[in-house]
C-alpha positions in Angstrom: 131.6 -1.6 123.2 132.7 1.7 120.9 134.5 1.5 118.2 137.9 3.1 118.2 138.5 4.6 115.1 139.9 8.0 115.0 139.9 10.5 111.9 143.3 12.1 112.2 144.0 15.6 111.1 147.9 16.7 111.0 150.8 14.9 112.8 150.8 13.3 116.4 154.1 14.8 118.5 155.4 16.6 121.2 154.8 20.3 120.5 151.6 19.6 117.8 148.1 18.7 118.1 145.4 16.7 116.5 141.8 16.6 115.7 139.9 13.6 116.6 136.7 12.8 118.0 135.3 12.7 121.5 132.4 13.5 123.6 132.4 16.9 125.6 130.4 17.9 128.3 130.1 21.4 130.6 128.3 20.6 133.4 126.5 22.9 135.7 126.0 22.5 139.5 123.3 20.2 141.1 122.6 19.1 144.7 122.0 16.0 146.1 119.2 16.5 148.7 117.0 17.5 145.1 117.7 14.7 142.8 114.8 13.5 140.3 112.1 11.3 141.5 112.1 10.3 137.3 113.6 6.9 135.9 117.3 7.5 135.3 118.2 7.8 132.0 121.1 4.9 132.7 118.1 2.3 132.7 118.1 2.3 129.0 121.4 3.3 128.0 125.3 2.6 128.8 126.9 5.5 131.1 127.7 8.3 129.1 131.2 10.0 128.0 130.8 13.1 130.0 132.9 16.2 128.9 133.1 19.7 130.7 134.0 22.9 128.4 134.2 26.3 129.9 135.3 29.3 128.5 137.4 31.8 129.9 135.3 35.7 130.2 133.0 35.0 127.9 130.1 37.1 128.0 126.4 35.9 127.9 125.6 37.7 124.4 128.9 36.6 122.5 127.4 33.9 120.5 125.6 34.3 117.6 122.4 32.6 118.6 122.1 35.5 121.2 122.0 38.1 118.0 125.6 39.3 118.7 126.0 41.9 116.0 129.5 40.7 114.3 130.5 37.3 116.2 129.7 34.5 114.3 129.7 31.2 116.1 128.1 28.7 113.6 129.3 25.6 116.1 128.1 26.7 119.3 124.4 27.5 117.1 124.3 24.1 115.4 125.1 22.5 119.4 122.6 25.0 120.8 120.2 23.9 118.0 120.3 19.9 118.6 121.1 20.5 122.5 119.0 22.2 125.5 120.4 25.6 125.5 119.6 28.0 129.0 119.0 31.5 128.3 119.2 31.6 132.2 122.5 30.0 133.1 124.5 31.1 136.2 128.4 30.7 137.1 129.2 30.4 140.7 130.7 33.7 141.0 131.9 36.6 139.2 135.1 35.3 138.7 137.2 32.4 137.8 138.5 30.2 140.3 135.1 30.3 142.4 133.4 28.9 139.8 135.9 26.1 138.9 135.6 24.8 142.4 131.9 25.4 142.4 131.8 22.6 139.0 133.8 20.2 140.8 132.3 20.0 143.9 128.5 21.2 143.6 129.1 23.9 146.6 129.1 27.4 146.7 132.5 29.5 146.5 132.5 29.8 150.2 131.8 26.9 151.4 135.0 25.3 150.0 137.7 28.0 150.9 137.7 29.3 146.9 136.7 32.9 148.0 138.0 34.7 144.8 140.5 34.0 141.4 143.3 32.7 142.4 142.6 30.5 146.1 143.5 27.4 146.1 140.6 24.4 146.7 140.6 22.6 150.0 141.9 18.9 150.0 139.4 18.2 151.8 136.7 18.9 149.5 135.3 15.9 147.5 135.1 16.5 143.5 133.0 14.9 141.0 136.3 14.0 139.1 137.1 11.8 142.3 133.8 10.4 142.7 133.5 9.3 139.2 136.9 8.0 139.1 135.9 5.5 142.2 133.1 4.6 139.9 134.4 3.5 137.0 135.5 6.3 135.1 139.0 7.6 133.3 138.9 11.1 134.0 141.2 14.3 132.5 141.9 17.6 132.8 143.0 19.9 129.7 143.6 23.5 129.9 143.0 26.0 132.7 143.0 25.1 136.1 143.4 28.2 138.4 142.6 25.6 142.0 146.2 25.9 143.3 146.5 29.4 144.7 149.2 30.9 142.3 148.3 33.9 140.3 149.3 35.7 137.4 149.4 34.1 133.8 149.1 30.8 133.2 152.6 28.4 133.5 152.9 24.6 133.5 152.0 23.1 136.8 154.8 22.1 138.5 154.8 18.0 139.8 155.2 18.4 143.4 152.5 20.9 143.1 150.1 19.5 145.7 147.1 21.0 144.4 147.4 19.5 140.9 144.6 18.5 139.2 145.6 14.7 140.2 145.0 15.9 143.9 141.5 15.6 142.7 140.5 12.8 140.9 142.0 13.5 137.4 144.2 10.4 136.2 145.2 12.5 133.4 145.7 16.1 133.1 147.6 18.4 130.8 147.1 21.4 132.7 148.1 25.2 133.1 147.8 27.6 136.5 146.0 30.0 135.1 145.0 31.4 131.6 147.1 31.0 128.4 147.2 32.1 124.7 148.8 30.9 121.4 151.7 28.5 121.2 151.2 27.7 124.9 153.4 25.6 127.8 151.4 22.8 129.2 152.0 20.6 132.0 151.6 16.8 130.9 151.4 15.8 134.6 154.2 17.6 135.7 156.4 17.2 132.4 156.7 20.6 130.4 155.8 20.7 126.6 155.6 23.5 124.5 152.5 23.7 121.6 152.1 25.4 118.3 148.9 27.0 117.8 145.5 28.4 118.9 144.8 27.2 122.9 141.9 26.0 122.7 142.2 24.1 119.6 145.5 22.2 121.4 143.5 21.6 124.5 140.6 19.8 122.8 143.0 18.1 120.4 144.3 16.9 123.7 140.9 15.8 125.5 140.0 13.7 121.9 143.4 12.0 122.4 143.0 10.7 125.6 139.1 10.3 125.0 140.0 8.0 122.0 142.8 6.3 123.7 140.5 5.2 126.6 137.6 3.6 124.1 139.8 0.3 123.4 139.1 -0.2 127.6 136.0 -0.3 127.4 135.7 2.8 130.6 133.2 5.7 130.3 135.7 8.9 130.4 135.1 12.2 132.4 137.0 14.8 130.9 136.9 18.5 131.7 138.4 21.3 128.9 138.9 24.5 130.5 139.7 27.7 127.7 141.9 29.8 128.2 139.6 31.8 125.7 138.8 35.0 125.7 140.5 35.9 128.9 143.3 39.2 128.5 145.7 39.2 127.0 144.1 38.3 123.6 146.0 36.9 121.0 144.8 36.0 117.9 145.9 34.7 114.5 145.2 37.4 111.7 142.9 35.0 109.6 140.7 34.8 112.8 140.7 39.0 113.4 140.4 39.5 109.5 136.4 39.9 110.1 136.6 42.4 112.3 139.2 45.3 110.8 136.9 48.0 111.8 137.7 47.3 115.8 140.4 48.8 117.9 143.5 46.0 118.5 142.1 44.7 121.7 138.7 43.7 120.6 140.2 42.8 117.0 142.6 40.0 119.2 139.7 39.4 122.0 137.2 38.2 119.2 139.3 36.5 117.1 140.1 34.3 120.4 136.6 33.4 120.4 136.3 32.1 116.6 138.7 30.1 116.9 137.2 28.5 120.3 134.1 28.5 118.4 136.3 26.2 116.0 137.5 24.0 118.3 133.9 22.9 119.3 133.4 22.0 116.2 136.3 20.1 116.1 134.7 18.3 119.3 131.5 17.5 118.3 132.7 16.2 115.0 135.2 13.9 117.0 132.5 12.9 119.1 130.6 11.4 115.7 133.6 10.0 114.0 134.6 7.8 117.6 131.0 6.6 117.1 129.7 7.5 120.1 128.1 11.2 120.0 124.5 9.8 120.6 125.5 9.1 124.0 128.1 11.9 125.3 126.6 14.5 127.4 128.7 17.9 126.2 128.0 20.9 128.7 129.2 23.8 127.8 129.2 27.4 129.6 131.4 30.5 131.0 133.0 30.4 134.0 131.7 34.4 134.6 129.9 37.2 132.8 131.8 39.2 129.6 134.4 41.4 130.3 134.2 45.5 130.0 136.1 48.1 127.4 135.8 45.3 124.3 133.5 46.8 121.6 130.7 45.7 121.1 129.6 44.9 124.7 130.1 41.7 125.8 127.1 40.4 127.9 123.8 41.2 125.9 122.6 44.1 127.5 122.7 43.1 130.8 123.7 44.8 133.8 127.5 44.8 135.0 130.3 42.6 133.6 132.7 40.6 135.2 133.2 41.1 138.9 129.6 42.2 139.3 127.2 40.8 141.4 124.5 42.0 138.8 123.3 39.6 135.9 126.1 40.8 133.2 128.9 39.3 135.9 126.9 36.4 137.0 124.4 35.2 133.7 126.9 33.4 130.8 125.6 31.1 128.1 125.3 27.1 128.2 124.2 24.1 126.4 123.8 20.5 126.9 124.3 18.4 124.1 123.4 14.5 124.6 121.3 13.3 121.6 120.3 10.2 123.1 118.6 11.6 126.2 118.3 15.4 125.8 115.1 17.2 124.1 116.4 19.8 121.7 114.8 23.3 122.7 115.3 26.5 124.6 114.6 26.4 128.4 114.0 29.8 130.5 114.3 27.6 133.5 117.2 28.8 135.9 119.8 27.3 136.3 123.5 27.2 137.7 126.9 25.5 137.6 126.0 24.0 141.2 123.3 21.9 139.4 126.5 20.1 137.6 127.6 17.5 140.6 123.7 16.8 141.3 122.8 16.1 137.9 125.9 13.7 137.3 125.3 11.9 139.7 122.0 11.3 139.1 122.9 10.1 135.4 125.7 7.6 136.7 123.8 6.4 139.5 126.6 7.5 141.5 126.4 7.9 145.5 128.1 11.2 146.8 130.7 9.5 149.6 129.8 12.8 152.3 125.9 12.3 151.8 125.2 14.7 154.6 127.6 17.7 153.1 125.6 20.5 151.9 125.6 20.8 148.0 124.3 24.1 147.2 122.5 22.8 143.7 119.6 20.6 142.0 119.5 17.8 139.0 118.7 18.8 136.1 118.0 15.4 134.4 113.9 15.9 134.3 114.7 19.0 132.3 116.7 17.5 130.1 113.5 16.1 128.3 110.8 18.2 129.4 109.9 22.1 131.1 109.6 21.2 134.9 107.5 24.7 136.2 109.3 27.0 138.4 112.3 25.7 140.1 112.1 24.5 144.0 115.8 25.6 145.0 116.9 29.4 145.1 120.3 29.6 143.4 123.1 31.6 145.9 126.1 33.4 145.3 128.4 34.8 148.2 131.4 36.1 146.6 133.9 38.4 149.0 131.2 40.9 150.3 128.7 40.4 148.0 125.8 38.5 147.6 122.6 37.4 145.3 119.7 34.7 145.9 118.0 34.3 142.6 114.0 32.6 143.3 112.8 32.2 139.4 112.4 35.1 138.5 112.6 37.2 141.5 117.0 38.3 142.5 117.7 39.8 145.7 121.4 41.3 145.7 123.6 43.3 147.8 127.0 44.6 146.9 127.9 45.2 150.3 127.0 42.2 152.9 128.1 44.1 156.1 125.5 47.1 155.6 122.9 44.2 155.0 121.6 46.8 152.2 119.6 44.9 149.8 118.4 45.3 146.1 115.5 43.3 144.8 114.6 43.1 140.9 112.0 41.3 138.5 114.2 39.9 135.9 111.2 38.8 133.9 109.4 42.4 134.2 113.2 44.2 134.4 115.8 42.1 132.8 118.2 44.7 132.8 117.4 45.3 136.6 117.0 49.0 136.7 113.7 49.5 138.9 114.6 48.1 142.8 111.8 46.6 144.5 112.6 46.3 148.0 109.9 49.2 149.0 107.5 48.3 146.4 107.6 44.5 146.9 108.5 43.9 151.0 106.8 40.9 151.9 108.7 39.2 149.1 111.6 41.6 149.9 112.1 39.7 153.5 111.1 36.9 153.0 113.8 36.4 150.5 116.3 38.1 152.8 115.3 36.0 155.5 116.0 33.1 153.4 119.2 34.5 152.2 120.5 35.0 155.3 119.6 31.7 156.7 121.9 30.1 153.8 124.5 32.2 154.6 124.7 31.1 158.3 125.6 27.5 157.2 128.0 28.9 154.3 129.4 30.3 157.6 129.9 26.9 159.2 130.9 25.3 155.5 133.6 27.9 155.5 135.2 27.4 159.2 135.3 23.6 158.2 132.4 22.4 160.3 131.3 20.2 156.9 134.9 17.9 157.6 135.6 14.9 159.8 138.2 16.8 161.9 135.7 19.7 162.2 138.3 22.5 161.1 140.3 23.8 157.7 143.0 21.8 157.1 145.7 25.0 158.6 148.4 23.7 155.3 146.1 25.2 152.9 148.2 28.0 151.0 147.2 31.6 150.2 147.0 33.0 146.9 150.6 33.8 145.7 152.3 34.3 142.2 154.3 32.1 140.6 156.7 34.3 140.3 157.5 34.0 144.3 158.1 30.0 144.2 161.3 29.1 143.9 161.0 25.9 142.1 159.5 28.3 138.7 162.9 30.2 139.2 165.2 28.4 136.9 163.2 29.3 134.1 162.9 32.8 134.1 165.5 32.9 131.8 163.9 31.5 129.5 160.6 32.8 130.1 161.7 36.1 129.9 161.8 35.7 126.2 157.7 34.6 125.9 155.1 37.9 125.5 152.8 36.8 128.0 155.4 36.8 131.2 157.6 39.5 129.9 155.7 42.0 132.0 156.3 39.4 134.9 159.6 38.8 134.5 161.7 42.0 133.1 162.9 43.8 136.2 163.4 40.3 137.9 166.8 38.7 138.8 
């Protein structure tokens, strides 16, 4: 069915990484009561390689297509140029983990228990990895997973960690907790190997392994690359911070991060091509939350806020889709979200969600893939601890305090870098989004309590967020660990 031959850069070992070629994907979040009434595009061709990359902080204006001033990423503009890029792409939250679980299972933050960085998914919650590994697919995680309630920076994931990213549908996964830098420890399913080099660069090496590995089978793969990239602390190799001498030491290490991710999707999209089979891999890529403050120059474009704010800098991050057998290159203003990312795979595969009648908080995006569809018929939602946003088109209702039920409401097509509030100005549309807003929230409210499960409650063995550093099994190697930079500030007054 493919052909399997792989162009091989450097050696294959424990501890080293290759190039090869593979098909990437980021998806974004869909729901399944709005799929397209249009012909799937699986009528004409074979299921697709599908391959999920997020970044880690970055900010809606770091890329050069969005006329960053000094970043230069010439592979994320040649994918953006031959792919449908979003100039209005959403994460599920302001931070991390939210949106993680958001991608995986199409529903908002707190529906599924994932209130903030750091929880843990629920068990109970049915991902896209599992439903596409009941259909067919050989599915991997590589890189980031943040899903199993431990905090602080990223170690290996132990094996009898029962919210590994096997608990959820990954056959393969070579995973970390939380975010990680150069010369990393990854967890080959629950086997500890250490890496030379730049993250993300190992981790895709890693997802065009097992990509390439899996063609001989004949199986369509589903594999998801979460960075580690450009989450703090930064660390970058001095060729990648030579172009920017003239910044202070934290955006200097912060930037490089990001041309060297930049890299690395090159290095994808030229595996894809040289496995024979780029013409039909859907590659989605976006942030997993807006840019991060104090780096110079600003991270998110302009916009409003940064990470952790409910306003578009902490909520808008950039995205493409490349699948050049089915997508029509171009630039869409249509809105859209991570929660579209379940709706619309399913839709592709002709895949059945198992839980039919659980709310999904999304909408496919496959008409869009080939042509502008108008305004879009499904508000996107955000509820992340306290605070809240219901974005219709062009029209965002916000409140960064749920409780007083104080509202905001902004034009982002008149006011983009929402400055005017038209709550007085604009009250019939004012309530009547509120009124919807609230509405959605009620049954978020029933989501969260469990009401959406068989037994009609949380499962109560769920864990809290804790760090790693209080889990006994991670305690035998703090000796060692206290030698590595990035948990020395963990580790040095420990016993």
């Amino acid at each position: 069915m493919f052909d399997p031959v792989i162009q091989v850069r450097g050696t294959i070992m424990p501890g080293r990484y290759f190039n090869a070629t593979i098909v990437a994907v980021l998806l974004v979040g869909l729901s399944l009561g709005q799929l397209s009434t249009a012909a799937p595009p699986q009528e004409s061709l074979e299921r697709p390689h599908i391959v999920l990359v997020m970044a880690d902080d970055q900010g809606w204006g770091q890329t050069g297509y969005n006329d960053h001033p000094i970043l230069k990423t010439p592979n994320l503009d040649e994918m953006a140029a031959n792919g449908l890029r979003f100039d209005r792409f959403y994460a599920g939250a302001p931070v991390c983990s939210p949106t993680r679980g958001s991608v995986l299972t199409g529903r908002t933050n707190d529906r599924i228990g994932v209130m903030s960085h750091g929880y843990a998914l629920r068990r109970q919650e049915v991902t896209i990895a599992k439903i596409l590994a009941d259909a067919g697919y050989t599915t991997g995680h590589f890189g980031k997973w943040h899903l199993n309630a431990l905090r602080g920076p990223g170690v290996p994931i132990l094996a009898s960690d029962d919210h590994h990213p096997g608990e959820f549908g990954f056959g393969t996964w070579i995973s970390v907790t939380n975010f990680f830098d150069r010369d990393p420890i990854l967890s080959r399913q629950g086997k500890f190997e250490e890496f030379v080099g730049d993250s993300s660069e190992i981790v895709v090496d890693l997802a065009l392994e097992f990509i390439s590995s899996q063609l001989p089978n004949g199986h369509p793969t589903f594999s998801v690359i979460w960075y580690g990239t450009p989450h703090s602390p930064f660390k970058a190799s001095d060729q990648d911070m030579a172009p920017f001498s003239d910044l202070d030491e934290v955006s200097r290490n912060h930037y490089g991060e990001l041309v060297a991710m930049d890299r690395s999707i090159g290095s994808l999209r030229s595996g894809l091509r040289n496995l024979g089979i780029a013409d039909n891999t859907l590659v989605w890529f976006c942030s997993d939350n807006g840019g991060l403050p104090k780096i110079k120059p600003e991270t998110v474009g302009g916009l409003r806020g940064n990470k952790r704010s409910i306003y578009e800098g902490g909520l808008r991050v950039p995205a493409i889709i490349e699948w050049p057998a089915y997508v029509e290159p171009r630039v869409t203003q249509y809105p859209a979200s991570v929660l579209d990312m379940v709706p619309t795979l399913l839709e592709i595969t002709s895949v059945q969600h198992p839980t039919p009648n659980r709310p999904l908080d999304g909408r496919s995006l496959v008409d869009l893939m080939q042509r502008e569809i108008g305004r879009r018929d499904q508000p996107i939602p955000f509820r992340h601890i306290g605070r809240a946003a219901w974005i219709d088109n062009h029209m965002k209702l916000l409140t960064t305090n749920l409780k007083s039920q104080e509202f905001e409401l902004y034009d982002l097509k008149a006011d983009p870098t929402e400055s005017k509030n038209l709550a007085d100005e604009n009250s019939t549309v004012f309530q009547q989004m509120k009124r919807q807003f609230l509405g959605w929230s009620e049954s978020v409210d029933q989501s969260f309590v469990g009401k959406d499960y068989s037994t009609g409650i949380v499962d109560p063995s769920e864990p809290e967020p804790r760090f790693w550093t209080d889990v006994e099994a991670y305690q035998p190697y703090f000796p060692e660990w206290r030698q590595r930079w990035e948990y020395q500030s963990r580790l040095l007054n420990r016993k």
